[in-house]
Each structure stands twice: as structure tokens, then as C-alpha cells.
C-alpha positions as CSV (number, residue, x, y, z in Angstrom):
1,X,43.0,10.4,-22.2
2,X,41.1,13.2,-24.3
3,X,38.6,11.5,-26.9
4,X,39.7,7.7,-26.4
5,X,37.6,6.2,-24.0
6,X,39.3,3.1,-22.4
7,X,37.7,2.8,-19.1
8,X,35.9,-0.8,-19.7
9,X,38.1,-3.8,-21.1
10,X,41.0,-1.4,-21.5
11,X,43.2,-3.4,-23.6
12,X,40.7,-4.7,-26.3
13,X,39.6,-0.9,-26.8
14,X,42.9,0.4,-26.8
15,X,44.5,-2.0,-29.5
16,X,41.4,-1.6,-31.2
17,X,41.8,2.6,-31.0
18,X,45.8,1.5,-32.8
19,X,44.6,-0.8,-35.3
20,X,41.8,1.9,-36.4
21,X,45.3,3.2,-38.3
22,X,45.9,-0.6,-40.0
23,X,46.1,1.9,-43.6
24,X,48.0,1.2,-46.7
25,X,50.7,3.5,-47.7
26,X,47.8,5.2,-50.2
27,X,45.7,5.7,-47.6
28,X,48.5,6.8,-44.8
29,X,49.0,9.8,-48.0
30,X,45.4,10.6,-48.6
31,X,44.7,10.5,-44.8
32,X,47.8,13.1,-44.1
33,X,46.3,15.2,-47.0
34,X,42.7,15.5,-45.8
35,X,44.5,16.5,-42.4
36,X,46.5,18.7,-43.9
37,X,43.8,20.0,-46.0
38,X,41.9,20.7,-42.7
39,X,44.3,22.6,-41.4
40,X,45.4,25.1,-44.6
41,X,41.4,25.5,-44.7
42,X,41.1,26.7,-41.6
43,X,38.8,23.8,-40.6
44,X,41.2,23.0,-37.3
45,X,43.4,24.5,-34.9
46,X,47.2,23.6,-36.2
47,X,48.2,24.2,-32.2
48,X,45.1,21.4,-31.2
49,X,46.6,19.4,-34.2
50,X,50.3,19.6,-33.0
51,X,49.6,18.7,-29.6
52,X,47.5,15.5,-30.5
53,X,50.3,14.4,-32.9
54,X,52.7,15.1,-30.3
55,X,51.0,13.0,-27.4
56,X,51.1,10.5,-30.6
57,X,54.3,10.1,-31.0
58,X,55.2,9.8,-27.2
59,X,52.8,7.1,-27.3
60,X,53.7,5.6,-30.3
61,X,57.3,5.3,-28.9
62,X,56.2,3.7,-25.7
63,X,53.8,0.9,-27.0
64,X,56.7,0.2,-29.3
65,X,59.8,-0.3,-27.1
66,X,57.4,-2.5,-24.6
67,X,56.5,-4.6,-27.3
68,X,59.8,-4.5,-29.1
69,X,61.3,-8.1,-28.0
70,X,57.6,-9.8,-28.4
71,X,57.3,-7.7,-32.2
72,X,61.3,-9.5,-32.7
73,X,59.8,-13.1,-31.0
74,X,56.8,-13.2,-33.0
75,X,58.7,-12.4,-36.0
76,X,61.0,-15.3,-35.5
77,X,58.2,-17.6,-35.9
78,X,58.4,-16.6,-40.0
79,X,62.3,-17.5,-40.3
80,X,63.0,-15.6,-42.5
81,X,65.0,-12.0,-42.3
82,X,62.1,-10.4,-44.8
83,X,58.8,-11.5,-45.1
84,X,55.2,-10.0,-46.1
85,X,52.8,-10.0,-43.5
86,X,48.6,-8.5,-44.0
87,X,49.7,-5.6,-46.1
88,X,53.3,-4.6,-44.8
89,X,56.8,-5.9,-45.6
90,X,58.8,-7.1,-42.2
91,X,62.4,-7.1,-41.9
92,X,64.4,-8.0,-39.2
93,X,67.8,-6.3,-39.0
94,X,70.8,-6.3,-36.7
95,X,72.5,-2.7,-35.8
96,X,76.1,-2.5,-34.8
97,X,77.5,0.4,-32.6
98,X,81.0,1.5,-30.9
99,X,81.8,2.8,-28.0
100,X,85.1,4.8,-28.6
101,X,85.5,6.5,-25.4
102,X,88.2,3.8,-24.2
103,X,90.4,4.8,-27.0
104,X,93.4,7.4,-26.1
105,X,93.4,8.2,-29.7
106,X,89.3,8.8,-30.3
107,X,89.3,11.1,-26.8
108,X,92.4,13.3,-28.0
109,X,90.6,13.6,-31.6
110,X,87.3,14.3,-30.2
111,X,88.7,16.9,-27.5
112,X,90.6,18.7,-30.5
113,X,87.2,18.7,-32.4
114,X,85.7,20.8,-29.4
115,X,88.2,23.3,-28.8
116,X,88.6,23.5,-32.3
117,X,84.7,23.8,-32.8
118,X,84.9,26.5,-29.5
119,X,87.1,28.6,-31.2
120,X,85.5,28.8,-35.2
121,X,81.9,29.5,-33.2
122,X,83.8,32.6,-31.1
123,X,86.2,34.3,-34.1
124,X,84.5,36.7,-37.2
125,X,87.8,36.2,-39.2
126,X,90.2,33.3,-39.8
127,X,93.1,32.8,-37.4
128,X,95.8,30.4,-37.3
129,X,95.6,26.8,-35.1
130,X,98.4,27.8,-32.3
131,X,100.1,24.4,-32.0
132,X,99.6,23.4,-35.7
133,X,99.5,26.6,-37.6
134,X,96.5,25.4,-39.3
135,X,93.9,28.0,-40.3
136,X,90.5,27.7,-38.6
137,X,87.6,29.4,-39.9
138,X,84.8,30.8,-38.2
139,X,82.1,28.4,-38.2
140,X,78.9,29.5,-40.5
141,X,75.8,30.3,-38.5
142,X,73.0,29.0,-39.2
143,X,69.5,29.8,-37.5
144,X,66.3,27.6,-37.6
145,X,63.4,27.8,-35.9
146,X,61.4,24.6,-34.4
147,X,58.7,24.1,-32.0
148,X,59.0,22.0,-28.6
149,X,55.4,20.6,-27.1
150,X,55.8,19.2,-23.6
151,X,52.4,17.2,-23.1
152,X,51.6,17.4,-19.2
């Protein structure tokens, strides 16, 4: 791992690396500032800086879903659904989903929407839905550019 050191009593200095971010919401802002300041004064590489948040985030993302059932477990303990805890409010929610793809209805809709979404991306000019006589438009463009970082 480049500049974390966490060859001796892994754990303890690795925890310890994490809580080294423990900040308050004024200091998450004033931190992101002087980083950004950094970077708009030349002071850093903005590629250096992407690829160290990057290899954040994937890490960030793995440390939290193997912890996730202890984080909900040890937040059981307060029982309550929102409670404060060293600096941070904690609230434990519940997210409902559906699965639609057993539903005639849903698939028939949702296989429309393609064609329909096929045709508008293909056609400069509006034309007329065949079986419905609906018009469909052609589908506005838009372009944007973005930046993948695969860290290796």
C-alpha cells in the first residue's frame, strides 16, 4: 500500500490510518478546501490526487460492506432508530425494493420502452409509433465527459 505502512500489528495501524479522518463536518469542508487549494495552486498533481481518492473510495466501499452487519449490531445496542454518537448522528433505516421482472405486464412495458428508446436514439425527425400512431421524437443527445481510474 503506497504511504500507509501496515506491516507490524496490521489492524491497530490500519484503524488507526481511518480514524486519522474522525473530522467534523467543518473540518471535512476546510480539509476538502486546503486540498483543493493544493491542487488549483499547482502545489499537487490533480492525476496523483485522483488516483489516491480513487483507491479511497474502493477501500472505503470494502471496509464498509464487511463491517456492515457488525456497524447495524452494534447500533442495536442504542435502541433507538436515531441516536447521537461522538460527534455524528446515526440512523438506522430499512430500504424496500421490487423485483418486477415476474410481471407480464412490467416486461411488455419495459420491452416497449426499449424499442421505443431504440428508435428516438436512431431518427433526426419525428415519426409516427407503427402500431399506436403515436408520435416518437428523436431522443435529445447529450454528451458529457467523465474520467474512469482502474487502480491495479
Amino acid at each position: 500500500m503506497r504511504g500507509v505502512n501496515i506491516k507490524n500489528n496490521k489492524m491497530e495501524r490500519a484503524i488507526s490510518t481511518i480514524k486519522m479522518f474522525n473530522l467534523n463536518k467543518d473540518q471535512i469542508e476546510q480539509f476538502a478546501s486546503q486540498v483543493l487549494d493544493d491542487i488549483y495552486n499547482h502545489d499537487g498533481n490533480v492525476l496523483d490526487t485522483a488516483i489516491c481518492l480513487s483507491a479511497m473510495e474502493s477501500m472505503i466501499k470494502k471496509v464498509r460492506a464487511g463491517v456492515k452487519d457488525l456497524i447495524i449490531q452494534e447500533s442495536d445496542k442504542y435502541g433507538e432508530k436515531t441516536f447521537d454518537y461522538k460527534g455524528a448522528r446515526i440512523t438506522k433505516t430499512s430500504r424496500v425494493s421490487y423485483d418486477y421482472s415476474n410481471t407480464d405486464q412490467w416486461n411488455v412495458v419495459t420491452e416497449k420502452r426499449k424499442e421505443i428508446e431504440g428508435i428516438a436514439k436512431t431518427i433526426k425527425d419525428p415519426i409516427a409509433d407503427t402500431e399506436t400512431g403515436e408520435i416518437i421524437n428523436p431522443a435529445q443527445k447529450k454528451i458529457s465527459e467523465s474520467i474512469s481510474i482502474t487502480i491495479k
